[in-house]
C-alpha positions as CSV (number, residue, x, y, z in Angstrom):
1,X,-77.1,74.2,-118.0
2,X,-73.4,73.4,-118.3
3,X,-71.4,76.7,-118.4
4,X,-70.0,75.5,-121.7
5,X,-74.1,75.6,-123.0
6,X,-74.6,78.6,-121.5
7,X,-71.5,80.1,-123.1
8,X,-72.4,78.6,-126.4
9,X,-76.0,79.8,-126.4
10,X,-74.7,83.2,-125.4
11,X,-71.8,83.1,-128.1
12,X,-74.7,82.6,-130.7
13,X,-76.5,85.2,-129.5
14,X,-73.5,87.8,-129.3
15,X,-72.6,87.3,-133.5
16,X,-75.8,87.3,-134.5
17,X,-77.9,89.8,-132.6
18,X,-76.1,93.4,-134.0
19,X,-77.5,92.8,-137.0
20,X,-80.6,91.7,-136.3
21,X,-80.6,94.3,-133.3
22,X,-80.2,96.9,-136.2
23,X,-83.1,95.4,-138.4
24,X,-85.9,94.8,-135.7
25,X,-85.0,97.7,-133.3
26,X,-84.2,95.6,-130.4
27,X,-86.8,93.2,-130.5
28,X,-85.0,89.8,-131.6
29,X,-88.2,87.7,-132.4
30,X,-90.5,87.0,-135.2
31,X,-92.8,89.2,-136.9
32,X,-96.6,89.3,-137.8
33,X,-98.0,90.2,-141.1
34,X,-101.6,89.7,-141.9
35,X,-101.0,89.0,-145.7
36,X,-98.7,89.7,-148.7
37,X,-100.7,93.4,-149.5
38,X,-99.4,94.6,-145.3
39,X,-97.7,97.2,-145.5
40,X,-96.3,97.2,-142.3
41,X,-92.3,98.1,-142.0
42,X,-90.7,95.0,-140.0
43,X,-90.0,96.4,-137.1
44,X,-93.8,97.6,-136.9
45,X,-94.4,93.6,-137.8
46,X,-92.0,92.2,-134.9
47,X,-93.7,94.9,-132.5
48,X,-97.2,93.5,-133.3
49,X,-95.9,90.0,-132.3
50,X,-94.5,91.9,-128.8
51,X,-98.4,93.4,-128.2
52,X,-99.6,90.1,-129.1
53,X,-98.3,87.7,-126.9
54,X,-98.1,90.5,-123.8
55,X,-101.6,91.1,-123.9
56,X,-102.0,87.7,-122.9
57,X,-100.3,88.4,-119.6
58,X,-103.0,90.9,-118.6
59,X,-100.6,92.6,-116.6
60,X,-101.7,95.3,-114.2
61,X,-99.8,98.8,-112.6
62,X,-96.5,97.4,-110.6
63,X,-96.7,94.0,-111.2
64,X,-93.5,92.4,-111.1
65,X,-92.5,90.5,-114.5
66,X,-89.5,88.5,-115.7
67,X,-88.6,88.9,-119.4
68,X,-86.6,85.2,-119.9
69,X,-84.5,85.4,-122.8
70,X,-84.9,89.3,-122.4
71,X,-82.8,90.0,-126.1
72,X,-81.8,93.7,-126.6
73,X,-84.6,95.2,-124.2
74,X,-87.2,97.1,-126.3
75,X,-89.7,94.9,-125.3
76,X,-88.9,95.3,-121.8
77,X,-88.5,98.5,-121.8
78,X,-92.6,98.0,-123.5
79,X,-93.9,96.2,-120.8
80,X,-92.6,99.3,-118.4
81,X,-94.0,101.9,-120.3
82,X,-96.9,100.9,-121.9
83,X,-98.4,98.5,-118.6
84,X,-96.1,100.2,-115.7
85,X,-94.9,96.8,-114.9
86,X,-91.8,96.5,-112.5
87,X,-89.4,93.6,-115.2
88,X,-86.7,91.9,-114.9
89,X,-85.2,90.5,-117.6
90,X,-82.1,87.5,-117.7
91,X,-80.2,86.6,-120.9
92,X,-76.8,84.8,-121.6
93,X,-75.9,87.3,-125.0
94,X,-73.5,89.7,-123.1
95,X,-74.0,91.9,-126.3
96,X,-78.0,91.9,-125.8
97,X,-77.6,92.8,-121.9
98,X,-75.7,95.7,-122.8
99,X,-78.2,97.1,-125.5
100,X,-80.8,96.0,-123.2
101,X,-79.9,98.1,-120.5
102,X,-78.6,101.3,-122.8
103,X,-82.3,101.1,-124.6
104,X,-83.5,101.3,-120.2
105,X,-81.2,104.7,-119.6
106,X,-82.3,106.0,-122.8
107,X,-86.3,105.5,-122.2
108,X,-86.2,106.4,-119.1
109,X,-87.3,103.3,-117.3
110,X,-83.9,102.0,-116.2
111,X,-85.4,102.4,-112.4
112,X,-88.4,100.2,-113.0
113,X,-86.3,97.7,-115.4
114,X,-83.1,95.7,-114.5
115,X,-81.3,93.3,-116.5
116,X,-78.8,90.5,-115.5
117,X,-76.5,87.7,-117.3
118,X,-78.8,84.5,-115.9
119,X,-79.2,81.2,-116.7
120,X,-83.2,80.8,-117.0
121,X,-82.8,77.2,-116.1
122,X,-80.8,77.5,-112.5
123,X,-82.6,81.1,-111.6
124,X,-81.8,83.3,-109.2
125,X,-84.7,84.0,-107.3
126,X,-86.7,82.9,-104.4
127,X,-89.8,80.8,-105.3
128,X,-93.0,83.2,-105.6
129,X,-90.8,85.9,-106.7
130,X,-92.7,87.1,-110.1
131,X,-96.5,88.2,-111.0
132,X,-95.7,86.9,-114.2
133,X,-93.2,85.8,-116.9
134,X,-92.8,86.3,-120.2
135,X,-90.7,84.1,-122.8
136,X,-90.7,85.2,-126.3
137,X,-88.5,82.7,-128.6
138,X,-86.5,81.8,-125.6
139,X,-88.0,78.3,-124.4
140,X,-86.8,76.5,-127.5
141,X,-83.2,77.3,-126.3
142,X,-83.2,75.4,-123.1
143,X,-81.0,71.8,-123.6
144,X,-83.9,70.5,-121.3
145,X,-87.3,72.3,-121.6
146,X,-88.7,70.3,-118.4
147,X,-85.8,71.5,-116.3
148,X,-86.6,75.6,-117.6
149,X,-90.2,75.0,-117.0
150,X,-90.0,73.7,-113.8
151,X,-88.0,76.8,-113.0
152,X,-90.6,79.0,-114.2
153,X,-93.2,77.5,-112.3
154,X,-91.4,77.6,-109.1
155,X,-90.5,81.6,-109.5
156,X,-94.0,82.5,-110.6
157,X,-96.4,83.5,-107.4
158,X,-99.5,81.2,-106.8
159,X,-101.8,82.6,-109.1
160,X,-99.2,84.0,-111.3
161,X,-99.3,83.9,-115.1
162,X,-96.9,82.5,-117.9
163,X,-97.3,83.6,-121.9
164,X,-94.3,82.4,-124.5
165,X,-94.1,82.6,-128.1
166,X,-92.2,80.0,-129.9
167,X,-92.1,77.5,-133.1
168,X,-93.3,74.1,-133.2
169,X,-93.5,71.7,-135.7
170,X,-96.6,71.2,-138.2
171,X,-95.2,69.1,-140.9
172,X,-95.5,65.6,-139.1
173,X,-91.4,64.9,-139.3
174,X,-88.4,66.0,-139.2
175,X,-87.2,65.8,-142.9
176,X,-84.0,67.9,-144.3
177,X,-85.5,71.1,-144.6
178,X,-86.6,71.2,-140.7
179,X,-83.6,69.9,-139.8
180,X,-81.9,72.8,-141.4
181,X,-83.8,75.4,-140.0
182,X,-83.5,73.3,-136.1
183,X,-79.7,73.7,-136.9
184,X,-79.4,77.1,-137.7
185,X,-81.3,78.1,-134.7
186,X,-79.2,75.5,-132.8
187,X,-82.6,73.8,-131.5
188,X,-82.4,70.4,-130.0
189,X,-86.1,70.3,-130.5
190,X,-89.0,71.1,-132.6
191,X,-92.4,70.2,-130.5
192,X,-96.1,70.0,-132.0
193,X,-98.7,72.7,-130.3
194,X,-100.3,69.5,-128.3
195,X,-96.2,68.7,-126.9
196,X,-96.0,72.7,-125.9
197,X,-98.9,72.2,-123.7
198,X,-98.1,68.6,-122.7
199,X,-94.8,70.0,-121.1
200,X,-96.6,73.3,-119.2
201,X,-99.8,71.1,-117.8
202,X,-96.9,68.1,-116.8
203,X,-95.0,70.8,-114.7
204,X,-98.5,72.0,-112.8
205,X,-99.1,74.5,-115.1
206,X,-103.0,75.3,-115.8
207,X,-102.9,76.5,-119.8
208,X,-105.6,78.9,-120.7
209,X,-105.2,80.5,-123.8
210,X,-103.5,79.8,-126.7
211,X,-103.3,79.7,-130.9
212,X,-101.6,78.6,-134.1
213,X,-100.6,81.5,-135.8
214,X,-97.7,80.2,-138.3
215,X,-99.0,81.0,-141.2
216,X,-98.9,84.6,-140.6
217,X,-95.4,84.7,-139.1
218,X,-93.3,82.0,-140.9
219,X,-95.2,81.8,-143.2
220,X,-94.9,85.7,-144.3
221,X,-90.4,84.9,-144.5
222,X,-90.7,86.6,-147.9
223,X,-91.5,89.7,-146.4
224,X,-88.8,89.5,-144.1
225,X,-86.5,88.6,-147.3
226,X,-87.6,91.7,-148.6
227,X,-87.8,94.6,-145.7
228,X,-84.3,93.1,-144.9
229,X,-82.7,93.3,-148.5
230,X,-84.5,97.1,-148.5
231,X,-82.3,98.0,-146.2
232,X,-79.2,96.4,-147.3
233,X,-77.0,98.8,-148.5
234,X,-77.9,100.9,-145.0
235,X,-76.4,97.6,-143.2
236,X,-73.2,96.8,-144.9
237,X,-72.2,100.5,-144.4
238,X,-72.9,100.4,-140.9
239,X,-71.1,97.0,-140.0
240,X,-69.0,95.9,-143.3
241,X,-70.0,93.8,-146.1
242,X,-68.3,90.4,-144.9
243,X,-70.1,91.1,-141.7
244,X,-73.4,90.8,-143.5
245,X,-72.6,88.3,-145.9
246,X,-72.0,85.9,-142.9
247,X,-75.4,87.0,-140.8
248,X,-76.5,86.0,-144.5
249,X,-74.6,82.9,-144.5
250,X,-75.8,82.1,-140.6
251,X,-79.0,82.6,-141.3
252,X,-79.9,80.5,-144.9
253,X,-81.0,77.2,-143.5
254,X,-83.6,79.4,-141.5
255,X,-85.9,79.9,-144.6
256,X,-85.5,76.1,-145.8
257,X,-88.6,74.6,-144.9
258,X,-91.8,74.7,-146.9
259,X,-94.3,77.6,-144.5
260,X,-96.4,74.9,-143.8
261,X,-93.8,73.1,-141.8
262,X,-93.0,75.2,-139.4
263,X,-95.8,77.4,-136.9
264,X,-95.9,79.6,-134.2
265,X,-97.4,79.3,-131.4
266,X,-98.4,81.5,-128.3
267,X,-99.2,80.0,-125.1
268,X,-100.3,81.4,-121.8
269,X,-100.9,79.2,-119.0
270,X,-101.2,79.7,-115.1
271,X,-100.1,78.6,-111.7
272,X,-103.0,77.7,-109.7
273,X,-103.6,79.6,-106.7
């Protein structure tokens, strides 16, 4: 990427994670509800999405993982504890590497976890370097996806294993409401399931698991509406009112679509051996 992208991805990053730092408890990624009567609290929801996709990875004791598009570092600091994974994680939100590695030193992990300001397409690593990597909501952020995949692959060991979480398109087109939501999340992009795997199995990659799971993640944006406006007045005493008025603001083209227009998709593919 250009350094003026890079900035630009970061800058977006750096306004809007506090806020949403605050709400999902450093986890900046979608949640998972099973239906309108869960009762799960969002940041339990956005945590079942973390377990989700992870478990894909089937990481064992020490292996070595990179967390691309690492956001504020819970989940990192997840993958340490909970799989006693070695992880680095790169990121371009100055604000989210801090948090990141405050949420390391605080856990107790910061020896097995490291986080740097990277560029995930341009990384700095030998080829063969990681076990495995993990990309939760970050893929859709690269101005050219084959260029980050590439990267991936090159980085990964032979054998080594990739899982990502992102949105795709399920309406057929790109009509006014999808273009909303693409803008608001500054996405250049919006592929089908079929174009997610097209890219990974063009770049070498051997893809072996993955699912549609849209209508329980998009498709449950009331109950983020909701958890969010529960904790509302908590918020605006914590960082202002015109502060969250303009998260609001940043983030209204975000619910625009129709739920069956935008999925979610989880992916985890291989480099053959």
């Amino acid at each position: 990427m250009t350094e003026d992208v890079v900035d630009a991805i970061g800058k977006h990053y750096d306004e809007r994670s506090p806020i949403g730092d605050e709400l999902r408890d450093g986890q900046i990624h979608m949640w998972y509800w099973y239906d309108r009567e869960d009762d799960a609290t969002l940041t339990e929801a956005v945590h079942r999405m973390t377990r989700k996709v992870t478990e894909t990875l089937g990481l064992r004791p020490g292996e070595h993982v990179l967390d691309a598009g690492c956001g504020p570092g819970e989940t990192a600091v997840f993958l340490a504890k909970a799989y006693g994974a070695l992880v680095t994680g790169v990121n371009v939100s100055k604000f989210e590497l801090d948090r990141a590695a405050e949420r390391a030193e605080a856990a107790g992990v910061h020896e097995q976890v490291s986080f740097q300001y990277g560029d995930f397409m341009a990384l700095p690593f030998p080829d063969n370097t990681f076990d495995a990597v993990l990309a939760l909501e970050s893929l859709q952020n690269a101005p050219d996806l084959d260029q980050v995949i590439s990267e991936l692959f090159r980085v990964l060991r032979p054998g080594g294993r990739l899982s990502f979480s992102d949105f795709s398109l399920e309406s057929g087109s790109i009509d006014d409401r999808v273009a909303k939501f693409m803008a608001t999340l500054k996405l250049d992009r919006l592929p089908t399931l079929p174009q997610w795997l097209d890219h990974l199995r063009r770049h070498g990659f051997q893809v072996e698991e993955f699912t549609q799971c849209g209508t329980r993640v998009f498709g449950r944006k009331a109950k983020y509406v909701e958890a969010a406006l529960a904790r509302q007045e908590e918020i605006v005493a914590k960082f202002g009112a015109a502060a969250v008025t303009e998260f609001s603001r940043n983030h209204h083209g975000f619910f625009a679509p129709r739920k069956d227009q935008v999925g979610y998709v989880i992916v985890s593919a291989r480099k053959p051996r």
